[in-house]
C-alpha positions in Angstrom: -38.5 32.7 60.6 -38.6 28.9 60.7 -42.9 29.1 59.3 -41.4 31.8 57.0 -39.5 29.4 55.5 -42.6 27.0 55.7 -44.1 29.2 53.0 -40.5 28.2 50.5 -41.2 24.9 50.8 -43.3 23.1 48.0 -46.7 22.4 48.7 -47.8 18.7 48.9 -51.4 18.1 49.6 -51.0 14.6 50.9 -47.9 15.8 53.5 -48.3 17.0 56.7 -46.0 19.0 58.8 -45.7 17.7 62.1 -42.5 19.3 63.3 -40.3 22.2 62.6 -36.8 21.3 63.8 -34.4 24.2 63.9 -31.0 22.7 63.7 -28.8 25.8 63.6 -28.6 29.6 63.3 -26.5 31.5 61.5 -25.9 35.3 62.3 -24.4 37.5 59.6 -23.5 34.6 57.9 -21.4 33.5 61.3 -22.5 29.4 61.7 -22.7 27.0 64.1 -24.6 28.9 66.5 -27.5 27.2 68.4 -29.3 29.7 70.4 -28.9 33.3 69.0 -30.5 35.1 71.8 -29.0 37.8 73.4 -26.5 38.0 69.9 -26.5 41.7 67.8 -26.5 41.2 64.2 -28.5 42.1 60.7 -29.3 39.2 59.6 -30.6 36.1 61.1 -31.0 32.6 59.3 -32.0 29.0 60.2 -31.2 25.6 59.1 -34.2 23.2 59.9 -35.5 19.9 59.6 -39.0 19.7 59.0 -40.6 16.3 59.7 -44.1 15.0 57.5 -46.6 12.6 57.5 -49.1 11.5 55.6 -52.2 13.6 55.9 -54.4 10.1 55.4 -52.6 8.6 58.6 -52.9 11.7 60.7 -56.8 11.7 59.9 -57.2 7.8 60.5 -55.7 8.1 63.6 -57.3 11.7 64.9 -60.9 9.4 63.9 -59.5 6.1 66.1 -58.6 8.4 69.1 -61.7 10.6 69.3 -63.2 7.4 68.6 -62.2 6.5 71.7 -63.8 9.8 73.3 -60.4 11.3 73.5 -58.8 14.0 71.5 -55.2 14.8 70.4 -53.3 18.2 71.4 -50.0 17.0 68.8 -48.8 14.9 66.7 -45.3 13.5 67.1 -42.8 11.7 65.3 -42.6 8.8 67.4 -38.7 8.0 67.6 -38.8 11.8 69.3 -41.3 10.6 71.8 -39.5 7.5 72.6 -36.6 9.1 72.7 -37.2 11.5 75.6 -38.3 8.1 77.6 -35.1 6.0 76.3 -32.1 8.2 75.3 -29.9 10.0 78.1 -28.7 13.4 77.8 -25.1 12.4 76.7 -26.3 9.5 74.0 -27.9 12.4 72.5 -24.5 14.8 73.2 -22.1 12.1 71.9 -24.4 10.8 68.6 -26.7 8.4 68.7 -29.5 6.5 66.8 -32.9 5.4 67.2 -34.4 2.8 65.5 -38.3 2.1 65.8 -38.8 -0.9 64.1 -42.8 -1.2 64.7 -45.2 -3.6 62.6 -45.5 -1.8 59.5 -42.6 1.3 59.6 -39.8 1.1 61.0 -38.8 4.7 62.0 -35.9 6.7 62.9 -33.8 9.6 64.5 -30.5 10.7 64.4 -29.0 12.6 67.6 -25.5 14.8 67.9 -25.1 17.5 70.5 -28.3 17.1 72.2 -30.4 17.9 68.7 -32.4 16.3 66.2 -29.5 16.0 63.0 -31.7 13.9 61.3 -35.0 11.6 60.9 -36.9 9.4 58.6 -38.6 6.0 58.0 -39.8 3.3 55.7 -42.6 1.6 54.7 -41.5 -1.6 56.6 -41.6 -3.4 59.3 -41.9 -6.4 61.6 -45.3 -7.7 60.2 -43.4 -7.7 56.4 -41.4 -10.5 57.8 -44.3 -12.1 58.9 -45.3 -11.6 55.5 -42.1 -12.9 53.9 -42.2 -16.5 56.3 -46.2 -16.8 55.3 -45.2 -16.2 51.0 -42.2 -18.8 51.5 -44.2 -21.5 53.3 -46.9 -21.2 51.8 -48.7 -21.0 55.0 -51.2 -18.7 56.9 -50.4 -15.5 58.2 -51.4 -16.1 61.4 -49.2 -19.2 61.2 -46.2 -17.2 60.0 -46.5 -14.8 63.2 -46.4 -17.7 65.4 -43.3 -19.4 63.5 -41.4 -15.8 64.1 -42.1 -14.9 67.8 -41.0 -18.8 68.9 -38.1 -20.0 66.5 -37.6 -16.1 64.6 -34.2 -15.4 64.7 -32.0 -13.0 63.1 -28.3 -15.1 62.5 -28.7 -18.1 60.3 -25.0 -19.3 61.8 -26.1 -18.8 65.3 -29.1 -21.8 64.2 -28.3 -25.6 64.0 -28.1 -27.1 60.8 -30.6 -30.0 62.6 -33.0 -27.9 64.2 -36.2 -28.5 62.7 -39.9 -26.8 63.3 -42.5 -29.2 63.0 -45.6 -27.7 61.0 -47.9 -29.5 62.9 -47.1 -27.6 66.0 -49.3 -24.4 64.5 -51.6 -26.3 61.7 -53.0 -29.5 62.8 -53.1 -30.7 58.9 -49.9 -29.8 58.2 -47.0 -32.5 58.5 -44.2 -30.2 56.6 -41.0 -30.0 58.2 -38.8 -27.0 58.0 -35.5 -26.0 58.7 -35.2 -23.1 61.5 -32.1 -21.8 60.0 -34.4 -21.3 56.9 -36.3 -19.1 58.9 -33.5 -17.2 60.1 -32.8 -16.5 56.6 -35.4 -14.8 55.7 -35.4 -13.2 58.7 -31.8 -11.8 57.8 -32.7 -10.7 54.3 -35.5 -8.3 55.8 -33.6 -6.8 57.8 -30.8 -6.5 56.2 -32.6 -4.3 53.6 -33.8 -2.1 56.6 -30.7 -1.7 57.4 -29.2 -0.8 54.3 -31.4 1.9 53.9 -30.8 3.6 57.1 -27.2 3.5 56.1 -28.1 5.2 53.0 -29.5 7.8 55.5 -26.5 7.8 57.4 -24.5 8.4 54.6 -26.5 11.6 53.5 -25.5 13.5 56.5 -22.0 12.3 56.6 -22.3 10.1 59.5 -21.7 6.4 58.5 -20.0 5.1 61.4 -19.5 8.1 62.9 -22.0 7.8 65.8 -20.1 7.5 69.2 -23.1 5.8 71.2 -24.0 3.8 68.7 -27.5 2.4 68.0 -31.0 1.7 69.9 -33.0 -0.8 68.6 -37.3 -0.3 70.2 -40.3 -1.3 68.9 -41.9 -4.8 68.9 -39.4 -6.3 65.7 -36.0 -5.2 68.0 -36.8 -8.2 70.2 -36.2 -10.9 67.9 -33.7 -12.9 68.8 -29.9 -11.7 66.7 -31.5 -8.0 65.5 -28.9 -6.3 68.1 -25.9 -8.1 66.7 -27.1 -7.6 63.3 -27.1 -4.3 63.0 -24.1 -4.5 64.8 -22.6 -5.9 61.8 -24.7 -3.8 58.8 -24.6 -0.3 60.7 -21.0 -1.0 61.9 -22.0 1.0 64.8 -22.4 -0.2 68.9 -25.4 -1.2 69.0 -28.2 -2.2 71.8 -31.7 -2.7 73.3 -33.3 0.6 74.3 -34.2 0.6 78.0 -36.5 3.0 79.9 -35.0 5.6 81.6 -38.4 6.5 83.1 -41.3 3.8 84.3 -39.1 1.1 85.0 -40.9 0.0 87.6 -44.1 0.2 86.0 -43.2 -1.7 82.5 -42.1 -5.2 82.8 -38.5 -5.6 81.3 -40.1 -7.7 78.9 -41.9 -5.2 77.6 -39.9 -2.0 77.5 -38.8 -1.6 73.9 -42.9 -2.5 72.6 -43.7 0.5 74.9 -41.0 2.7 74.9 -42.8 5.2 72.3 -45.9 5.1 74.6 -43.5 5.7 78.0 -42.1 9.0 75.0 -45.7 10.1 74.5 -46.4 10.3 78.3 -43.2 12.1 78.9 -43.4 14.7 76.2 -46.8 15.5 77.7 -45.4 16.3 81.3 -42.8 17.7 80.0 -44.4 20.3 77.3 -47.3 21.2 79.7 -44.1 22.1 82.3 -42.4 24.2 79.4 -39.6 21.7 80.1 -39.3 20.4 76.4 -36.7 21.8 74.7 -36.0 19.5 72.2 -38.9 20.3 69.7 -40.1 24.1 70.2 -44.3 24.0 70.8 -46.3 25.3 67.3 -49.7 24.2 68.7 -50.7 27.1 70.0 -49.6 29.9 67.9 -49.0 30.2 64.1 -45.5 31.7 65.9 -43.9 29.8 69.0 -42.6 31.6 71.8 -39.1 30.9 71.5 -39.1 32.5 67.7 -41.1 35.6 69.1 -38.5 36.2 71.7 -36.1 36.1 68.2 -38.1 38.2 66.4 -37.6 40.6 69.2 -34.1 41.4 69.2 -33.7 41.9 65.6 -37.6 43.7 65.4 -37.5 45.8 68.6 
């Protein structure tokens, strides 16, 4: 039913389907249901989220990897990989959401009683802020990067009005002065604008502030300094660091939210080769997964 449905959908050549999330089945028009086996009925319909890419990333990074001399079995959305290795089982029961916020993208997933309600991402990321600092100093790139990962910070009013950064610390002929708190401001503005427009995808499913566990920040951009209490304030939503629930003591702490989409990755491996994976049904294999055949079944004896 749900690659029925695929054929509905309008065709866009530069979009991928990755993932085919169902989200809920309906029975002779009776809702709310989300597993209809063993249930009698006539008619049988699904609401699901389908999840795209861009066919030119999927091919550049199918060419890096075998590249590499490997190959890849799937593709995954990477907030659902690295939430397998960071979420628990009642963050994803209560409502939760995970934010990605990598160097380009920052990505996300929504979670309410233990499924996927709803996922996205934008075209920006930690390395636009690197971007931002580099346009407004005038200064290198490489410079920028520097600037962020020492004095970055997120809160303007949590920086000294007399805290300087001294140019010359990253560029020898440079004697140019600058306010930190400046930094911090643009900073701010960046994400602030991320954060807006998750909210606007908040608001499209009716759950703006409505998110009991609140929010995970991963990816290498959640570590700067203020970006937990900032979206604190923007999302109006708890709000924290993601931590591993799995190779803790094989990832330094310091580490944990760069990797946690890499810890995912390994996890969703193990646990789709152990046919523990229950979150995203398996469509590499066959044009229809097991879980729809065993569907099909009771309504096509």
């Amino acid at each position: 039913m749900v690659h029925a449905a695929e054929t509905f959908i309008p065709k866009n050549p530069n979009r991928e389907i990755v993932h085919i999330v169902p989200r809920e089945f309906r029975v002779d028009n009776e809702g709310g249901i989300k597993d209809p086996v063993g249930m009698n009925g006539v008619r049988l319909e699904v609401d699901a989220l389908i999840v795209d890419v861009s066919v030119s990333s999927v091919k550049n990074l199918t060419k890096c990897v075998m590249g590499a001399g490997s190959s890849i079995r799937e593709c995954v959305f990477s907030p659902l990989a690295a939430a397998e290795a960071v979420l628990t089982k009642r963050q994803k029961e209560l409502g939760a959401l995970l934010v990605d916020i990598g160097g380009g993208t920052t990505n996300f997933a929504v979670f309410e009683e233990g499924r996927l309600a709803h996922a996205g991402g934008f075209p920006y990321g930690a390395s636009h802020i690197t971007n931002d600092i580099a346009i407004v100093l005038r200064t290198a790139v490489d410079v920028a990067e520097m600037i962020k990962l020492k004095y970055g910070h997120a809160l303007p009013d949590e920086i000294g009005k007399k805290e300087m950064i001294k140019m010359s610390e990253f560029s020898s002929d440079d004697e140019t002065i600058v306010p930190r708190r400046e930094i911090a401001e643009i900073i701010e503005a960046r994400f602030t604008d991320i954060f807006e427009l998750i909210k606007k995808e908040l608001k499209k499913i009716n759950r703006t502030q409505l998110l009991p566990a609140g929010v995970i920040l991963i990816g290498g951009g959640a570590r700067i300094p203020g970006v937990v209490e900032l979206a604190k304030r923007e999302l109006r939503l708890p709000a924290a660091l993601g931590d591993l629930q799995v190779f803790a003591d094989e990832i330094h702490e310091r580490d944990r939210q760069t990797l946690a989409t890499a810890a995912g990755l390994v996890l969703w491996g193990k646990l789709r080769e152990s046919g523990e994976m229950s979150l995203i049904p398996d469509t590499h294999e066959s044009k229809t997964p097991a879980w729809l055949q065993k569907i099909y079944s009771l309504f096509f004896p």
